[in-house]
MIKOLSE-333139 format. One record per residue (C-alpha): residue number from 1; x, y, z. Coordinates in nm, 4 decimals. Example, Ala and Ser with C-alpha at 12.3 -4.5 7.8 and 13.67 -1.06 7.14 Angstrom:
<rs>
resi | xx | yy | zz
1 | 1.2300 | -0.4500 | 0.7800
2 | 1.3670 | -0.1060 | 0.7140
</rs>
This chain:
<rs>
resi | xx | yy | zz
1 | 0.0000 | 0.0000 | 0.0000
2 | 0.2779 | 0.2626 | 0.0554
3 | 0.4555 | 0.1510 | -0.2656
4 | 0.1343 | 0.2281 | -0.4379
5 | 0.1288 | 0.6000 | -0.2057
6 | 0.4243 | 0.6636 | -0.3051
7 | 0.4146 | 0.5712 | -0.6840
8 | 0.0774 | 0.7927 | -0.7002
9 | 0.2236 | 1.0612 | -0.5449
10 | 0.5666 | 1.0718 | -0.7196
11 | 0.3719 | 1.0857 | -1.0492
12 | 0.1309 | 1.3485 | -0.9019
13 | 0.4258 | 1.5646 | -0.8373
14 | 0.5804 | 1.4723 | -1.1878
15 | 0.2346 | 1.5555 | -1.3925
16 | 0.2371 | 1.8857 | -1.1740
17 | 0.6395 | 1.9877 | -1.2411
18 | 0.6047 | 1.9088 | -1.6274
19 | 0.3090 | 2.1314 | -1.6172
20 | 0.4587 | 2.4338 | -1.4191
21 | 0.8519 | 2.3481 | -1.5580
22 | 0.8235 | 2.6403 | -1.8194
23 | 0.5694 | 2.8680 | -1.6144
24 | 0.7997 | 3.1402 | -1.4942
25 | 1.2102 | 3.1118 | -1.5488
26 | 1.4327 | 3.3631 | -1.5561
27 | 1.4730 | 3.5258 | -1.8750
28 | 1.8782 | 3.5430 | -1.8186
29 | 1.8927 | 3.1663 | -1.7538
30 | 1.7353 | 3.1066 | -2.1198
31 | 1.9886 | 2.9587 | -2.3594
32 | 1.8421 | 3.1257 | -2.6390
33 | 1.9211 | 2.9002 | -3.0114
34 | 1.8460 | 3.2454 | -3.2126
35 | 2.1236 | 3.5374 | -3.0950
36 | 1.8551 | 3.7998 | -3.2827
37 | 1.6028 | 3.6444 | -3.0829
38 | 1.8011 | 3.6651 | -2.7256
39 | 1.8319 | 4.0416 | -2.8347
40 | 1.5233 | 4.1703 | -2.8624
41 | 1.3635 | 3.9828 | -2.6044
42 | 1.6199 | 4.0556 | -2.3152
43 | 1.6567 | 4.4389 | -2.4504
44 | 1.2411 | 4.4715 | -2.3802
45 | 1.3300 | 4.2925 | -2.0512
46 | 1.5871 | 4.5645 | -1.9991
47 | 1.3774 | 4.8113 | -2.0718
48 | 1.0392 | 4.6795 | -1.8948
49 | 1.2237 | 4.5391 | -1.5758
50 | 1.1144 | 4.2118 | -1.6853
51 | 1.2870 | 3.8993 | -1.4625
52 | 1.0705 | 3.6083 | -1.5058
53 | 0.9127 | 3.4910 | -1.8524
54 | 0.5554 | 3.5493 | -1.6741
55 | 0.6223 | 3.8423 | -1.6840
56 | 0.5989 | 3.9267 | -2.0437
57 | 0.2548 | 3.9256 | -2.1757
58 | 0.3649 | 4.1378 | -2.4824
59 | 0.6897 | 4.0964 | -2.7087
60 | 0.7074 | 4.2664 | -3.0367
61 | 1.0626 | 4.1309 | -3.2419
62 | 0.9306 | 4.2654 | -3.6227
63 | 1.2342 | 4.3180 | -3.8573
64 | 1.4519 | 4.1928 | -3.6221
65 | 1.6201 | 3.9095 | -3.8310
66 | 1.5014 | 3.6651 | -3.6525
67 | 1.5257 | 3.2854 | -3.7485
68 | 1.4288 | 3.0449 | -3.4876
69 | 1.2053 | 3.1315 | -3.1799
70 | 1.2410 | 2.7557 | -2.9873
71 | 1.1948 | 2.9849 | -2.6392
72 | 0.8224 | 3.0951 | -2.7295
73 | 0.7574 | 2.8153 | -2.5134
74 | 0.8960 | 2.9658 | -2.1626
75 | 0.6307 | 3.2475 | -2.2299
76 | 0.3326 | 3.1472 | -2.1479
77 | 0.1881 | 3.4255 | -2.0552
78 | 0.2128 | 3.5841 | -2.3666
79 | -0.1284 | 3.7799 | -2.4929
80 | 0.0326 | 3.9894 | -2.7761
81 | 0.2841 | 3.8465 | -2.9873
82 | 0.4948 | 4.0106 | -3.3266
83 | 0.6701 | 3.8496 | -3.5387
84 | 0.6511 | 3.9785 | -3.8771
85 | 0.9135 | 4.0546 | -4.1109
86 | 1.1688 | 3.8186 | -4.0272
87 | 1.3109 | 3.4808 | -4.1930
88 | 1.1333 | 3.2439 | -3.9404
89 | 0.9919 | 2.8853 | -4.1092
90 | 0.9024 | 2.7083 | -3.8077
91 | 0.6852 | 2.8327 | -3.5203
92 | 0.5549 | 2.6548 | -3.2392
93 | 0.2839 | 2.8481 | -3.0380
94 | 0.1076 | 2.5465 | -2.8289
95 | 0.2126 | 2.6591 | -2.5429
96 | 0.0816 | 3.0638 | -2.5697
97 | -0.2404 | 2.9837 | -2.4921
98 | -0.3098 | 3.3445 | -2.4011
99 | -0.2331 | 3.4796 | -2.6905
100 | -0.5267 | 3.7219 | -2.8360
101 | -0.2733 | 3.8705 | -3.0801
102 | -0.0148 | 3.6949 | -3.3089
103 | 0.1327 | 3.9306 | -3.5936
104 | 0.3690 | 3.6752 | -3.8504
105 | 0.3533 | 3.8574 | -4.1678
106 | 0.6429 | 3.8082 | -4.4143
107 | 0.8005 | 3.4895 | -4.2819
108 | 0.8869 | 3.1943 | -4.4182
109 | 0.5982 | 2.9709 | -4.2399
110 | 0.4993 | 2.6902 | -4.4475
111 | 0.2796 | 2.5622 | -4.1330
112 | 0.1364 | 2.6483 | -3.7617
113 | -0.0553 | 2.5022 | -3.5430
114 | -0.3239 | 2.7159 | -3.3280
115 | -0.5459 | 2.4275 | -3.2128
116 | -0.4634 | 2.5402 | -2.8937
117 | -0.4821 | 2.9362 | -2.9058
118 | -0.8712 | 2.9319 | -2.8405
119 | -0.8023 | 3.3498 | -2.7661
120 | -0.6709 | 3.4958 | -2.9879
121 | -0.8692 | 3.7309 | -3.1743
122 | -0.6454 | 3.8851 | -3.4287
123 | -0.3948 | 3.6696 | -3.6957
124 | -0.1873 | 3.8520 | -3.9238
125 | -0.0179 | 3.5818 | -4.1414
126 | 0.0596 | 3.7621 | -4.4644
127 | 0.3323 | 3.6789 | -4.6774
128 | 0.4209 | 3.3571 | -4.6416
129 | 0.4475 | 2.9946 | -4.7677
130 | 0.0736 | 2.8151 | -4.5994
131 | -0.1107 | 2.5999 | -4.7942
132 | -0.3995 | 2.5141 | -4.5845
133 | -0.4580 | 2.6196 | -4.1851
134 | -0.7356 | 2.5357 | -3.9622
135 | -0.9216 | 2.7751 | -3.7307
136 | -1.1785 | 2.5351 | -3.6380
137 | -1.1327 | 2.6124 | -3.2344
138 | -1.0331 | 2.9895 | -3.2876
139 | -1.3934 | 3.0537 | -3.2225
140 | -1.3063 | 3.4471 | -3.0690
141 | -1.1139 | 3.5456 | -3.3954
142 | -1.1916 | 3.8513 | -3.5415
143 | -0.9804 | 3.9988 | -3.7886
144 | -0.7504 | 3.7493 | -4.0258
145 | -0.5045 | 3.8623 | -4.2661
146 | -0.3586 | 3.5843 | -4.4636
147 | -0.3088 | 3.7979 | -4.7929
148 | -0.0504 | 3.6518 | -5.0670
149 | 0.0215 | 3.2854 | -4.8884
150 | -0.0974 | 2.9361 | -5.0699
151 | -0.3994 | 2.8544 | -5.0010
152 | -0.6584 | 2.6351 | -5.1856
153 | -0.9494 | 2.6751 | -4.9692
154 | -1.1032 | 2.8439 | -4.6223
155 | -1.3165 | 2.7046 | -4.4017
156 | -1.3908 | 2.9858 | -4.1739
157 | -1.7881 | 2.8419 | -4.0910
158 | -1.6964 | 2.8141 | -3.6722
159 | -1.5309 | 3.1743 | -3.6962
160 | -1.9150 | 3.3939 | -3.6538
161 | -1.7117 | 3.6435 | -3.4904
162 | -1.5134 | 3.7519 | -3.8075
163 | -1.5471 | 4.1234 | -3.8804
164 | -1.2313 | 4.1693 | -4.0928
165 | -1.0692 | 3.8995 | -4.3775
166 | -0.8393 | 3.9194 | -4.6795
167 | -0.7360 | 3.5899 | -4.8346
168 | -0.6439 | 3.7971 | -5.1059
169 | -0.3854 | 3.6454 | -5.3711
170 | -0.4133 | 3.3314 | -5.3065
171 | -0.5399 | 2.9680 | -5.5016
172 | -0.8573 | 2.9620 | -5.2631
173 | -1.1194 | 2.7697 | -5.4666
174 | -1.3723 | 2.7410 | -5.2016
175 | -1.4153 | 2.9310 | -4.9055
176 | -1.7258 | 2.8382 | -4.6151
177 | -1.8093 | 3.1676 | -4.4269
178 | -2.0092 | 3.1450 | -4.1420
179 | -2.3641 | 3.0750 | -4.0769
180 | -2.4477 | 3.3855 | -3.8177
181 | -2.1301 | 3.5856 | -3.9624
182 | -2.0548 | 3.9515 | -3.8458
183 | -1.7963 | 3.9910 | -4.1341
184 | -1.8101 | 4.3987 | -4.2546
185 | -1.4838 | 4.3414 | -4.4926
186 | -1.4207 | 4.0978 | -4.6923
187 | -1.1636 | 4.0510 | -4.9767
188 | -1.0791 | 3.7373 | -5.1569
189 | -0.9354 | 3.9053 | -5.4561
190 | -0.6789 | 3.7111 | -5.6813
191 | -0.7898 | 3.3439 | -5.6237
192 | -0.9998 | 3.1191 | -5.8014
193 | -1.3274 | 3.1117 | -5.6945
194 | -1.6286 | 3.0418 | -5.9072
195 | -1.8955 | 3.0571 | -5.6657
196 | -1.9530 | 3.2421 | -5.3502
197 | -2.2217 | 3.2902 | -5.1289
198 | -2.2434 | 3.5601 | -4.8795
199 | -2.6203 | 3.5656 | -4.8190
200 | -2.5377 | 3.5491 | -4.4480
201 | -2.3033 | 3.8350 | -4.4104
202 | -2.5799 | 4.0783 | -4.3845
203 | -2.3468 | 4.3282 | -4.2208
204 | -2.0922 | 4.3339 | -4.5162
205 | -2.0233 | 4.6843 | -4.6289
206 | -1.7024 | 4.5813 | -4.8593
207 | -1.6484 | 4.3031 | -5.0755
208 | -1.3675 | 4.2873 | -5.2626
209 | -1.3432 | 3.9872 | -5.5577
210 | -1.1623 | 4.1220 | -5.8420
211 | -0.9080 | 3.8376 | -6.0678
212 | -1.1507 | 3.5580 | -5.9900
213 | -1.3511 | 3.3187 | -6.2020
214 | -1.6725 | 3.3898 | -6.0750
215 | -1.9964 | 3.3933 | -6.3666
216 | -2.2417 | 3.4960 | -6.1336
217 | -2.2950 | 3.6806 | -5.7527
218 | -2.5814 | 3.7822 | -5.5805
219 | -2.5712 | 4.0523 | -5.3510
220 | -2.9519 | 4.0886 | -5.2748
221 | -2.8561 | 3.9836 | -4.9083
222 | -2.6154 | 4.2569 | -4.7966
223 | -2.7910 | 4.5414 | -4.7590
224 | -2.5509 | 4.7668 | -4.6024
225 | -2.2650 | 4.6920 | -4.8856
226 | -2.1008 | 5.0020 | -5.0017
227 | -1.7894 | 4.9119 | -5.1699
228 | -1.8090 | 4.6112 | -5.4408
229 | -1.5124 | 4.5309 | -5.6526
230 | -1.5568 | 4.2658 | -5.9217
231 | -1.3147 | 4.3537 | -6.1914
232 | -1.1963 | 4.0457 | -6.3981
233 | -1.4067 | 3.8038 | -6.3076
234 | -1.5983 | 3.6146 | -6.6698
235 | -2.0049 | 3.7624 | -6.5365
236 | -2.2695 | 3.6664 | -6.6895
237 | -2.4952 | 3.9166 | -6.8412
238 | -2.8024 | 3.8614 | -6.5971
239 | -2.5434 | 3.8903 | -6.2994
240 | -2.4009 | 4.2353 | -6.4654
241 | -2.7405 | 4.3490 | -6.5354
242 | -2.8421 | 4.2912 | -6.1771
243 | -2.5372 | 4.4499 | -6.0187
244 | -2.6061 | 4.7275 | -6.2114
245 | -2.9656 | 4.7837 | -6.1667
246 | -2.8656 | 4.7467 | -5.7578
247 | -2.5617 | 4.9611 | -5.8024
248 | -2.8322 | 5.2451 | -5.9364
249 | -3.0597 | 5.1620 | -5.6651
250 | -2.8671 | 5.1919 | -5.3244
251 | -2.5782 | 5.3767 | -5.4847
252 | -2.2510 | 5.1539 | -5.4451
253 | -1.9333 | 5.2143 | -5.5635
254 | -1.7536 | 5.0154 | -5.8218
255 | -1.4280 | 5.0501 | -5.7663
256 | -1.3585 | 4.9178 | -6.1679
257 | -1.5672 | 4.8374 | -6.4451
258 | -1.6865 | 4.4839 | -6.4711
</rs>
């Protein structure tokens, strides 16, 4: 019986140390892999009288050339993270479950995994090398910028908080938008959709879908759009004629001819 204590307990306090062992370390102690990386974090520490990793809840390394960031993972307290503009291809943010912002624009990210950021609330992932992402449990995200990566398709129908999203230049064929979505902007230009339904978005004010290979769109749904673009896409007459006769009625603004 005390063998059996003593095994539950030593595995108690094991499940309990693996849990904590990266909660709050000293930032000095870190042997960072990435010397750009050691720099701008311990010069913010410098300058923010930061000691221990929890206390850093916002870190912003853009244009810092900046490779590998292995030590996200001591910062676990992170709620605003940026990134952008550096030569980074692998990221590993499993362990920044508090993150509400994460700003990785013009990287070299070919793949991330934010199954476990169920926060965060803005993504900036622009320029770079993903081909396919899922956002199925980022149900409080609200703005996504994923303009100019490689994409085939979106599946943004457990997102209904959206209010801001450019997939623009892309190879998005199909995108799902949410059933009860609060999108206002939404611009998918440069891909290669053919169809597209945003009867649901009934608070869009801007769609943007020039450079696609749609025939036909209805818009009859949106009622508070203001700014269409549809340039280069092969219309149909009836769809032109309709656009038109709507554009006439409630006044929108074609950014180009169709």
């Amino acid at each position: 019986m005390l063998k059996l204590k003593n095994n539950f307990l030593f595995g108690t306090l094991f499940t309990l140390f693996s849990a904590s062992s990266f909660a709050s370390e000293r930032i000095a102690d870190i042997q960072f892999s990435d010397n750009n990386f050691r720099n701008c974090v311990q010069s913010q520490a410098s300058t923010n009288n930061w000691t221990y990793t929890d206390q850093v809840t916002e870190l912003s390394c853009a244009q810092a050339m900046i490779r590998q960031v292995d030590e996200l993972k001591y910062f676990q307290s992170l709620e605003k993270l940026n990134l952008s503009l550096n030569y980074i291809e692998d990221i590993d943010v499993t362990q920044n479950k508090q993150l509400t912002r994460l700003e990785l624009s013009a990287n070299k990210i070919t793949d991330i995994n934010l199954q476990k950021n169920t926060q965060l609330e803005t993504l900036y992932m622009s320029m770079n090398d993903i081909n396919s992402i899922n956002l199925s449990k980022n149900t409080q995200l609200k703005v996504l910028s994923m303009i100019g990566n490689k994409l085939y398709s979106a599946d943004l129908s457990k997102n209904d908080k959206l209010t801001y999203v450019d997939l623009g230049r892309n190879q998005i064929s199909w995108v799902f938008l949410p059933t009860n979505g609060e999108i206002t902007e939404l611009s998918l230009s440069n891909n290669n959709l053919s169809t597209l339904n945003t009867d649901n978005l009934t608070d869009l004010r801007v769609l943007r879908l020039a450079s696609n290979n749609l025939k036909s769109l209805s818009i009859s749904k949106n009622p508070n759009l203001m700014l269409l673009n549809v340039k280069s896409n092969p219309l149909n007459e009836s769809t032109k004629q309709e656009l038109k006769s709507i554009h006439a009625i409630y006044n929108f603004i074609f950014l180009k001819d169709f």
